[in-house]
Every structure is written in structure tokens, then in C-alpha cells.
Residue frames as qw, qx, qy, qz and C-alpha x, y, z in Angstrom:
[[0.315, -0.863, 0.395, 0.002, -10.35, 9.70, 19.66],
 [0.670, 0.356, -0.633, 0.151, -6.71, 7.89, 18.33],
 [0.927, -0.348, 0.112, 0.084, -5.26, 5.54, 20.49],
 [0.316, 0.756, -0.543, 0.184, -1.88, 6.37, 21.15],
 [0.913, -0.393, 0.057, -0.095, 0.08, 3.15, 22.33],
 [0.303, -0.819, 0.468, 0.138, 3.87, 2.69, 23.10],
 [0.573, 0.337, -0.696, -0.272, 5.96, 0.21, 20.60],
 [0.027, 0.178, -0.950, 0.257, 6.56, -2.35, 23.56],
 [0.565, 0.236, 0.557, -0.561, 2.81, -2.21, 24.91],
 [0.567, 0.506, -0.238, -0.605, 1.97, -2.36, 20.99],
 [0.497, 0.358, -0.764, -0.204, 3.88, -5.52, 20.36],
 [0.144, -0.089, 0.944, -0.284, 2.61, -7.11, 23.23],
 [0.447, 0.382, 0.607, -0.534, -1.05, -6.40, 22.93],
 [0.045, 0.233, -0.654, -0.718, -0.78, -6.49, 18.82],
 [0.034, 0.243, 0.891, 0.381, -3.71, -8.78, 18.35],
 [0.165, -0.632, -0.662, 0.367, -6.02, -6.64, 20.71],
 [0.017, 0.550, -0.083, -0.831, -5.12, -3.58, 19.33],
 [0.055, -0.017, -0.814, -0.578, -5.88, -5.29, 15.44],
 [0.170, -0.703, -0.687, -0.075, -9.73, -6.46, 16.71],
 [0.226, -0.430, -0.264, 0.833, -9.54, -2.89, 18.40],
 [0.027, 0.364, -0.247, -0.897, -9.18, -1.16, 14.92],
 [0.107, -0.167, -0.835, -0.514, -11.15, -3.44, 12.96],
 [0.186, -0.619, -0.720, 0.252, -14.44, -3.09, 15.45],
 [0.209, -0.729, -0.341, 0.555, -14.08, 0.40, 15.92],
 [0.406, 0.798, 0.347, 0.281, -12.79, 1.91, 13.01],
 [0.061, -0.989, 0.133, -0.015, -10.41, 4.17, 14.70],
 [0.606, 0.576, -0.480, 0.264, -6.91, 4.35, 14.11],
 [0.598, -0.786, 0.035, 0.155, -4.43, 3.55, 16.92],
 [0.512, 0.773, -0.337, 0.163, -1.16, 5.36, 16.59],
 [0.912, -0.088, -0.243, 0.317, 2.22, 3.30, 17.42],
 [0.054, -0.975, 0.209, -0.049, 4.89, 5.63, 19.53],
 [0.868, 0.052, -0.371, 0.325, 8.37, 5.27, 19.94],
 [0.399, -0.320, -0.347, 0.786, 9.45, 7.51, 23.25],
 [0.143, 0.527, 0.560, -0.623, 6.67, 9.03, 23.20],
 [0.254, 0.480, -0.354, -0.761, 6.72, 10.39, 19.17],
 [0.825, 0.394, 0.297, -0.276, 4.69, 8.92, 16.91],
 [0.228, -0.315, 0.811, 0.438, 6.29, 6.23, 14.39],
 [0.057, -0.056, -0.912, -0.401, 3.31, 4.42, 12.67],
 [0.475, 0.036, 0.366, -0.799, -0.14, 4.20, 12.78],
 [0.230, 0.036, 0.968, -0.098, -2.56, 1.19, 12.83],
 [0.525, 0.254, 0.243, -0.775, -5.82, 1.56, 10.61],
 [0.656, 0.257, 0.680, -0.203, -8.65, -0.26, 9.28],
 [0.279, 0.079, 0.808, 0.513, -8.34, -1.65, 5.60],
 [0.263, 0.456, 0.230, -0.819, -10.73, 0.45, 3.48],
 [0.551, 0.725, 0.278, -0.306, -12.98, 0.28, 0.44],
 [0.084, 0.925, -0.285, -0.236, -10.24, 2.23, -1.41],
 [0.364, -0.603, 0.706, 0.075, -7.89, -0.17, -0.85],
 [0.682, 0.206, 0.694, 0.099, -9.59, -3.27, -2.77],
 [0.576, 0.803, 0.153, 0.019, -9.91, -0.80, -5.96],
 [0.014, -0.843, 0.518, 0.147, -5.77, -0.24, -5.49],
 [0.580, -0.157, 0.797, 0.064, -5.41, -4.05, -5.47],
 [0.684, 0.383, 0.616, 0.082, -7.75, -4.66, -8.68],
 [0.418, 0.820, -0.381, -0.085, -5.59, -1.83, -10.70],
 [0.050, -0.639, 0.753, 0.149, -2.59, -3.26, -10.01],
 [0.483, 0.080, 0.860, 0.139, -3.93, -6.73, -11.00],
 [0.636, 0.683, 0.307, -0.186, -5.16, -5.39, -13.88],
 [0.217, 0.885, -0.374, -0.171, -2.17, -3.60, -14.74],
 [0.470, -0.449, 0.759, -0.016, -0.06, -6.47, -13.81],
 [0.711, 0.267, 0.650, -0.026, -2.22, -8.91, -16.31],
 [0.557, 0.815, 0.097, -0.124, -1.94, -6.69, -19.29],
 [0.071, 0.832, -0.539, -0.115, 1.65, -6.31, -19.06],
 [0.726, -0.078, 0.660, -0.175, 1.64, -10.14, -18.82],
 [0.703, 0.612, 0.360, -0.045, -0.31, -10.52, -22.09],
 [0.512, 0.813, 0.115, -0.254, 1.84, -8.31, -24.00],
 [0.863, 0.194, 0.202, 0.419, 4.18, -8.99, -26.43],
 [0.259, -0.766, 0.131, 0.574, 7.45, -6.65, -26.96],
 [0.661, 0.709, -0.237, 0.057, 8.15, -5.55, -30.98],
 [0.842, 0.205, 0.195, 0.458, 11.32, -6.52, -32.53],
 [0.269, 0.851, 0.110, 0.437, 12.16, -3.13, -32.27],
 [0.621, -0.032, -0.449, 0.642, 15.11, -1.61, -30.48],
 [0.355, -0.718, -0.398, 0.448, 15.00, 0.98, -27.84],
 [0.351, -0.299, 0.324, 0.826, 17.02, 3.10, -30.29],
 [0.085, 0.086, 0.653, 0.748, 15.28, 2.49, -32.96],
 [0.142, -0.728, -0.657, 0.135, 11.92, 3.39, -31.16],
 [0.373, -0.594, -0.105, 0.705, 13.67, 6.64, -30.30],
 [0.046, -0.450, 0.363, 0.815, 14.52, 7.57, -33.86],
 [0.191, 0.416, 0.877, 0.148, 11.71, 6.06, -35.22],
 [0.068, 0.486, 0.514, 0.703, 9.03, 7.92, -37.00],
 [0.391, -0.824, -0.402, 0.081, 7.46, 9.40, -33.53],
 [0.361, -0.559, 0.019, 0.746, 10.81, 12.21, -33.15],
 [0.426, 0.359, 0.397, 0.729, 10.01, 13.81, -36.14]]
């Protein structure tokens, strides 16, 4: 079952509501007058394989080196034929 909890109650009880999700696994969802605004969940699996693309991607683009070639001259370069 979600926890629905009000922003004010949410910002007091923030750390309790954090060990909440992390123990339990269930989401709790943040309201603001009475409508959901946000929702609190536990850090998945998933998430560490979004981190180690984007630090892959990040390193490679690092490493590489831009031609001497212009943005134009890419354009009209031998790939528009």
C-alpha cells in the first residue's frame, strides 16, 4: 500500500519517511493539498546500470579527439552524396 503524506508532514518527518522507503520498499507519495506532487522511492538495480552508461558515455567523449574538419565541410563532405 503507498504512503500518501502531506508536503509539511513530509518535510518534517523526511528522514523517517527515507528509512521508511528504503526498509520497505514501498513508495511514499508527497501531496500538496491533498494532490499528489512527487513521489519518494527506493533506488533500484536499474539505476546503477543508468549511472555506468552515462560514465561510460561521458569517458569516451572525454578521450576523443575532434577532426580538423568543419561542420560545413562534414556536411558537404563525401557522406551527402
Amino acid at each position: 500500500m503507498t504512503v500518501q503524506v502531506g508536503l509539511f508532514e513530509a518535510k518534517t518527518r523526511l528522514s523517517e519517511l527515507v528509512e521508511q522507503v528504503e526498509s520497505h520498499g514501498e513508495p511514499v507519495v508527497i501531496t500538496r493539498r491533498g494532490k499528489p506532487v512527487a513521489r519518494l522511492v527506493p533506488v533500484g538495480p536499474q539505476d546503477s546500470h543508468i549511472e555506468e552508461a552515462l560514465a561510460l558515455l561521458l569517458a569516451v567523449r572525454q578521450s576523443s579527439k575532434p577532426g580538423s574538419a568543419s561542420l560545413r565541410e562534414l556536411i558537404d563532405g563525401e557522406g551527402r552524396r
